[in-house]
N, C-alpha and C positions, 0 to 999 in steps of 0.2 A: 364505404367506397371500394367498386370491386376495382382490382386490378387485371392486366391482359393476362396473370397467371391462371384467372378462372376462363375466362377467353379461350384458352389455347387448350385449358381440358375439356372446355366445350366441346371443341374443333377435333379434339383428335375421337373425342367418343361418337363423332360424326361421323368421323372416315370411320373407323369401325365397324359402325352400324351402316354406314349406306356406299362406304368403298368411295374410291375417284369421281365423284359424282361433282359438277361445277357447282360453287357457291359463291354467294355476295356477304357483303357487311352491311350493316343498314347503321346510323346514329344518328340521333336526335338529341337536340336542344332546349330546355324551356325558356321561354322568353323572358327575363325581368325576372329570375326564380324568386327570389327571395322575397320580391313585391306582391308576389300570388298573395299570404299568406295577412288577411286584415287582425292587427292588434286590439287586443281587450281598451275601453275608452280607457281606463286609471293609467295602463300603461303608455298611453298614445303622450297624454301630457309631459311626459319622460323625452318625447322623441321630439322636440319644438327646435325645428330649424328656421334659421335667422339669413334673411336674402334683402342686401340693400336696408338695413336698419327693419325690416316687417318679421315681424313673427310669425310662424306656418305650422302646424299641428300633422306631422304626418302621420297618415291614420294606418299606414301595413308597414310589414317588416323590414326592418333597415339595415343595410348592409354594416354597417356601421356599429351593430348592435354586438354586442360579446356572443351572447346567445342564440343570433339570426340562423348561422349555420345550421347547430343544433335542431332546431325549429325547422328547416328547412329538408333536414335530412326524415326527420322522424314523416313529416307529412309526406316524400315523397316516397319514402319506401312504403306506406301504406298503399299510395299508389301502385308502385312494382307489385307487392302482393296483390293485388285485385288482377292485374292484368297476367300474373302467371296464377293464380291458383281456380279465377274466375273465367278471366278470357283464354285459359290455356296456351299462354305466351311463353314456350320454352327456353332456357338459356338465356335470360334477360338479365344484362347486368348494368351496370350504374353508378359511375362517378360526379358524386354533387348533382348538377344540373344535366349532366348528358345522360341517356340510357344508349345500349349498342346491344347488337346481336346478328346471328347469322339467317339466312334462306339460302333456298336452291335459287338458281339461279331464274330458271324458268316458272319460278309462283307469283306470278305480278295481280295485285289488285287495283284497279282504278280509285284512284283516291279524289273525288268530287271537289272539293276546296281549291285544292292546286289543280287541277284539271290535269291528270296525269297517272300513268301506271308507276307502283311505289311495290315494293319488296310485301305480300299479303301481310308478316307480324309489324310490319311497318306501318303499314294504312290500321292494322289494327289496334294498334297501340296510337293513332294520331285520330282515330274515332272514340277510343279512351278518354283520351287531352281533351277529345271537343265537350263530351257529354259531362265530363266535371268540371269546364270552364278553363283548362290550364292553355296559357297562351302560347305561341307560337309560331316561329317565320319560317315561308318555305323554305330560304338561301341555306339554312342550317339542319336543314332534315335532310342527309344526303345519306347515298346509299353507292357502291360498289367494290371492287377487287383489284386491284389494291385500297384500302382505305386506311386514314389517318386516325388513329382512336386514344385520345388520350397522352397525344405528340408521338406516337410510334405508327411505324406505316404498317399495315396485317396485310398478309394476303392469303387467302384460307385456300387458295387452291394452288399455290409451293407449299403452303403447311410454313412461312416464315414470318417475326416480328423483327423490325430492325428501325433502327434512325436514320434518317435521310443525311442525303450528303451534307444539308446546311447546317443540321442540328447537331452532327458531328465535328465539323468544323468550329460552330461559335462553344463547344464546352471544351474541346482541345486548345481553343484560344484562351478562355477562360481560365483554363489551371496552369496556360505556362505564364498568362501575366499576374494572376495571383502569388504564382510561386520565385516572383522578384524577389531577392532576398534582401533590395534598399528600400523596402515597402512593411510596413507595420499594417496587419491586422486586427479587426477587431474579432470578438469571439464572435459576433454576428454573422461577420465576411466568412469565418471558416463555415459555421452553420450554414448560410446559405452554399455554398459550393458542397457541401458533404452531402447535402437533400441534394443537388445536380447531379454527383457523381453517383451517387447512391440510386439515383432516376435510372440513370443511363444502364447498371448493372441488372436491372428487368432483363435486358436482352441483351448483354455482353456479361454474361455470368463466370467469363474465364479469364476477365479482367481480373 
């Protein structure tokens, strides 16, 4: 799972290389990920959900499964390899089910499905998707500058990552009602706020 740390040394090896030149953010979604992926028959008998008293044999990967992730991850990074080493997809990174990455601003390629100009490694990597079957909805293939990647807003042309005023406000509200001291925690409640605050330190590293 990349994080915006590879992102941003993307971005800066861009200015680099190509100086203040306008750029976008392009990301994408798989559809139902985990569902892509059809289960061995021995193992499908493991997966038998029960609806209104009937028994149901589900026959692809279940979110539900210990293992599903796993599975999930290994098959789509084979993906990402094909699309950077075959389709020469640079800087393609990928958390679970989203892949993100950057273009100029002015490289648009029509992309025939959605009837629309799309970011050129964007339509390329969504003619990827097509030709090995992996599904996907236009609402969640979006593209521009500022964009949202992974709950943090990027904008590759200030060169800044940050959290938006909401997402700021609900984890400052977060640690000051956590931190009631007539309120018992469980080790869970701390775990879960330490993975929030720990999120939030991506881009507030001077906290």
């Amino acid at each position: 799972m990349d994080t915006l740390h590879v992102l941003g040394k993307a971005l800066i090896k861009v200015r680099e290389q190509y100086g203040d030149v306008p750029l976008v953010l392009f990301k994408m979604d798989v559809s139902q990920a985990y569902r892509c992926l059809p289960m061995h028959p021995l193992w499908q008998l493991r997966q038998v959900v029960t609806i209104c008293g009937r028994h149901h044999i589900d026959n692809n990967n279940n979110f539900g499964n210990r293992g599903a992730g796993c599975l999930w991850v290994t098959f789509f990074s084979l993906v990402l390899w094909i699309a950077i080493v075959v389709k020469f997809i640079d800087d393609l990174f990928a958390y679970i089910d989203d892949a993100f990455s950057w273009e100029f601003t002015n490289i648009l390629t029509f992309y025939q499905p959605y009837k629309k100009l799309l970011p050129t490694e964007q339509t390329n990597l969504l003619t990827l998707f097509d030709k090995i079957g992996i599904p996907h909805d236009e609402q969640k293939q979006v593209f521009g500058s500022p964009l949202q990647v992974i709950g943090f807003d990027v904008d590759p042309n200030v060169m800044t990552i940050t959290m938006s005023l909401n997402a700021r406000a609900e984890l400052v509200t977060a640690i000051q009602t956590f931190a009631d001291p007539h309120q018992h925690r469980s080790l869970k409640d701390f775990q879960h706020l330490a993975g929030w605050v720990n999120w939030a330190l991506n881009v507030f590293p001077l906290l």
